[in-house]
N, C-alpha and C positions, 0 to 999 in steps of 0.2 A: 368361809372357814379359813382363816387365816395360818400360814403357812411358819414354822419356826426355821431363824436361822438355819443355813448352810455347814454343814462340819467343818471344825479345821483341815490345814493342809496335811498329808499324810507322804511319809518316804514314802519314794516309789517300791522300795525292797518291802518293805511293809504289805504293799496293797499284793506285791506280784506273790507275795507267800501267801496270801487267800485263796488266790486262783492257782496253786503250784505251778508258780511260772521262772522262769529261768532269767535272769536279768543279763542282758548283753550292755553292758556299758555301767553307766554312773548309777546307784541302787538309793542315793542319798538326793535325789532330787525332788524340790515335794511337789505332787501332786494337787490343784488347788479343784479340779472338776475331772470333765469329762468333756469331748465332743467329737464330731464325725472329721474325718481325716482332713475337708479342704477349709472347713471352720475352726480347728482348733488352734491354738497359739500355745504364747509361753504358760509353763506349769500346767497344762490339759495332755490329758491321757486319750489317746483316739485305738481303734484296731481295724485290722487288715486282714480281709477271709478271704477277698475274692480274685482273682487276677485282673479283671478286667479295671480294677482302679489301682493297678500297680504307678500309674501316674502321678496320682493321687496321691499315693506313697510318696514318691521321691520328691514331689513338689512340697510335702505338708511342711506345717510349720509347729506342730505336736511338741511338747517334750517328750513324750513316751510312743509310744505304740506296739499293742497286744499282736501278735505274729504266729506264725502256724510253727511248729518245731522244725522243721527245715528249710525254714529262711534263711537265707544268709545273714550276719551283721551289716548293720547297717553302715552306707559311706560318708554320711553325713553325722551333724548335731546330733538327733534323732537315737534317743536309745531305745533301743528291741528290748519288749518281752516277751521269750518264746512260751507256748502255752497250747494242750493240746486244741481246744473248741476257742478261737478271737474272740467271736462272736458270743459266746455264753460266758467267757472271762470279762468281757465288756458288761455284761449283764450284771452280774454280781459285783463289778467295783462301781458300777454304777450305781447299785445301789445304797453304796455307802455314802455315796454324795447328794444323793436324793434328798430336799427338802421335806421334813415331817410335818405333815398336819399339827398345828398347835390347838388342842383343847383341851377345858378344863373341864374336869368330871363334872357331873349336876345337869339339872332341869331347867332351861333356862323362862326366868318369869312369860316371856313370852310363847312358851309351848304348852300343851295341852296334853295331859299324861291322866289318864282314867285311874280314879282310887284303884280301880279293881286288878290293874297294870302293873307288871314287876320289868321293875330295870333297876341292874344294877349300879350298885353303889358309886362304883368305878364308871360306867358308861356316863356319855355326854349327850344330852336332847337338847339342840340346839333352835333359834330363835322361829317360831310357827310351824314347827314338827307337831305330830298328833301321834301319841299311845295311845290308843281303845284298849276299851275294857278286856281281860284276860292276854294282852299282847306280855312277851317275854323280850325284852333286849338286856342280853347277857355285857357280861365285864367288858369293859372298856370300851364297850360300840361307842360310834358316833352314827345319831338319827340328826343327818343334817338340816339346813333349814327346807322348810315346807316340806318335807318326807312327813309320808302314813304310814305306819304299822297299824294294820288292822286287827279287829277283835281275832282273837283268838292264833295272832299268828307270831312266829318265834325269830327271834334273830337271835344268832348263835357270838360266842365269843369273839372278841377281836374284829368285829365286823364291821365294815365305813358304809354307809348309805347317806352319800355326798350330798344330793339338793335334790327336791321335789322328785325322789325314788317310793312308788307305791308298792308295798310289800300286804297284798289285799287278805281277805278270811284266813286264817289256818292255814294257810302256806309257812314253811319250813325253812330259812336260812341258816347253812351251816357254820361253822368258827372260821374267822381269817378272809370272806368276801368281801371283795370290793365291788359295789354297786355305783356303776357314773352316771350324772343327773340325766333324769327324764325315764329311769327305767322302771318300765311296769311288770311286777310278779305277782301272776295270779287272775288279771283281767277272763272275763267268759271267755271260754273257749268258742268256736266259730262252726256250733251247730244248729241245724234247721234241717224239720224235715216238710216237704209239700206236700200241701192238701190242695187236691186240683177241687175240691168243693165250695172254697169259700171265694177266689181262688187264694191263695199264699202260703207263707213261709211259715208254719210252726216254731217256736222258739225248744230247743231240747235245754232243759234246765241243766246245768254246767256246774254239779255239785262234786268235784272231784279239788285236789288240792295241786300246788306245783312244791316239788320238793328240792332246793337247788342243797348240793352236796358241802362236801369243805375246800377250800381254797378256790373257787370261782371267780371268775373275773366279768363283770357284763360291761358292755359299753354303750355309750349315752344313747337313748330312746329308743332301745331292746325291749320287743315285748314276749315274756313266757306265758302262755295261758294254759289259763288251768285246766285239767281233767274233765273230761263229761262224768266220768265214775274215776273212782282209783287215785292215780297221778301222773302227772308231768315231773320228766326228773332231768335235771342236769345234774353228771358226772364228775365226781372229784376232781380237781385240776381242770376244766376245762376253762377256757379261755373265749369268752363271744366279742366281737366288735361291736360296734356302734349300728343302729338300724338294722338290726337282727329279728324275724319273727321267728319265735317255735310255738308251732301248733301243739291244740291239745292230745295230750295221751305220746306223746312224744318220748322217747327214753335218748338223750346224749351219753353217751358211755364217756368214761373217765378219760382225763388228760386228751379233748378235742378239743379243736380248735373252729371256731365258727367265724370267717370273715365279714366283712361289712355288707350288707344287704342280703344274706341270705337269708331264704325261706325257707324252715319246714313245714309240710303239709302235716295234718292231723295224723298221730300216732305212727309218725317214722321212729325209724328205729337202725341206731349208730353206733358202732363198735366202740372198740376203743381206740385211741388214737388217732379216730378220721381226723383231715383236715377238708374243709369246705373253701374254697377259693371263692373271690367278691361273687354277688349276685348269684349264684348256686341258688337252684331253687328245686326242691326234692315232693316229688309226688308224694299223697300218702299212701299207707300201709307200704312200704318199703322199709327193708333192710340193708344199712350200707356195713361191711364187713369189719371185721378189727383192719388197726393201718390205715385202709383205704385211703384217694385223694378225690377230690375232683377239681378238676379246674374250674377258673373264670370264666363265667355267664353260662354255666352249663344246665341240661337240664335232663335232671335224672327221674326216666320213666320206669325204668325198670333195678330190682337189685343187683349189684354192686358186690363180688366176692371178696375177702381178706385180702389185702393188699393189694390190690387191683388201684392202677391210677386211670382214669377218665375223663375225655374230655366232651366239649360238643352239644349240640341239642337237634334231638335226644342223645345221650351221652354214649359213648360207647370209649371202645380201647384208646385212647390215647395215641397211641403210635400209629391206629388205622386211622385215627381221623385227622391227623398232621399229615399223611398221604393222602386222604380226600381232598383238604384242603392245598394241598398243593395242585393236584388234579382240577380244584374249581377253576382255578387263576386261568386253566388252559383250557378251560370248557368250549370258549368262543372258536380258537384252531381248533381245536380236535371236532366241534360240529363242523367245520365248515372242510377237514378233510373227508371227515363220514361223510357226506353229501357230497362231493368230488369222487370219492370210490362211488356211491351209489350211484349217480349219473354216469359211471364210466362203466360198471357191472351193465346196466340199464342196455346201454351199449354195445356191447359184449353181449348180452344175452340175444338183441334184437337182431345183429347180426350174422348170431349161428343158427339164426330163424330160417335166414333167406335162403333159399333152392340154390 
């Protein structure tokens, strides 16, 4: 899928009134990109959230950089935009410079689109893409190369499904998702029940559907499965990384965040806001609270209250288990003074024995 042109350069006064930002110095300088503070050079715009790269700062070789409101000006070249969130100011002139996918609406001779199939006029089905029979791909999608749209399932307006993305049965894609190559919606969900008779594993028929909301983000070889009954639902706004599984019957509450290699178990269930940190991996039938966090490689046995951040496996308070783990570091002293008092008690006791 080939990518169009880069935008022209743009005043710096220009991009800093998108993000209401306050221009310390020269407003007339154009911006040609974007990049992080020790990469960027002449005409790149970089920003500055955190203290611990104040280095970084004073070393860059930026024309611009996005700044908290109570920065000082700057002592060098380097002009300041102050702004309240860098970090989200960067985000959105970022996106002005983002190269656009270049495509051209239509079917292309090399895809395979079912009579019975509606896409629209506007959308793009690009070279070994498959529409089945009853699929919907709404205005301006792009069904990239080797993407499936299955029988009877929908892709909603505005929606990129990059390369070899399966969007299986009657599963629901809402307007504005970006799906990145290898992710599967809708694959059976991971039920079996045992018959110690035969002996094995019964297959439970996995006729439910995955319904992902509007403005979703998955990342490359995510898999959603679908519903044993009912549905699997991802959340408006949320955001999943790369090598993400959500079990079935699972509910993601809106604007979550799902890090790289996390697991849901079968029909957990996510507030809104959670964020899941790498490898997070959630038992089921759990509830994790609106807000909540969990950290990296944690492993959550039990529910999780609203706002509550957790760490650990099994996961618990965050803050008790940064004192555990300090505590482990000294486990090796603190056995070997226990065992010193106990042979000294030992002592002491055999002593107030004797006549």
């Amino acid at each position: 899928m080939p990518r169009a042109p880069g935008p022209a350069p743009r005043p710096l006064s220009e991009l800093a009134a998108l993000v209401a930002g306050e221009v310390l110095g020269d407003g007339a300088v154009l911006i040609t990109g974007v990049a992080g503070l020790e990469q960027a050079g002449a005409g790149q715009l970089s920003f500055y959230g955190n203290q611990k790269y104040k280095a970084q700062l004073a070393a860059s070789k930026a024309a611009a950089v996005l700044v908290g409101r109570d920065t000082p000006p700057s002592s060098g070249p380097v002009v300041y935009v102050r702004v309240d969130q860098p970090h989200l100011a960067f985000a959105r002139i970022a996106q002005e410079f983002a190269p656009r996918r270049a495509t051209t609406p239509g079917v292309s001779p090399q895809a395979s689109v079912h009579l019975e199939a509606r896409v629209a006029a506007s959308a793009a089905v690009l070279p070994f893409a498959t529409v089945a029979r009853g699929a919907v791909v709404g205005e301006r999608c792009v069904v990239g190369p080797g993407c499936v749209v299955a029988e009877g399932a929908v892709v909603g307006d505005d929606t990129v499904l990059v390369a070899n993305v399966a969007v299986l049965e009657r599963c629901l894609i809402g307007v504005r998702c970006l799906l990145h190559p290898g992710v599967v919606i809708g694959a059976d969900g991971f039920g079996f029940a045992f018959d110690p008779s035969l002996p094995g594993h019964v297959k439970i028929p996995q006729t439910g559907i995955v319904r992902v909301e509007d403005d979703v983000e998955i990342g490359a070889n995510s898999c959603v499965d679908r519903a044993t009954t009912g549905e699997t639902v991802i959340g408006r706004g949320s955001k999943i990384d790369n090598l993400v599984q959500v079990g079935h019957n699972s509910l993601v509450g809106a604007m979550s965040i799902l890090c790289a290699q996390v697991g849901l178990s079968g029909s957990t269930e996510l507030g809104t806001g959670v964020v899941l940190a790498g490898q997070v991996g959630v038992a089921g039938h759990l509830k994790i609270g609106d807000l909540a966090k969990v950290g990296a490689q944690s492993g959550v046995m039990s529910p999780v209250d609203d706002g509550a951040t957790v760490l650990g496996a099994p996961a618990i308070n965050a803050k008790d288990f940064l004192r555990s783990a300090a505590l482990f570091a000294r486990l090796p002293e603190l056995n070997k003074t226990i065992r010193d008092l106990t042979r000294r008690l030992e002592a002491l006791e055999q002593e107030s024995k004797k006549p």
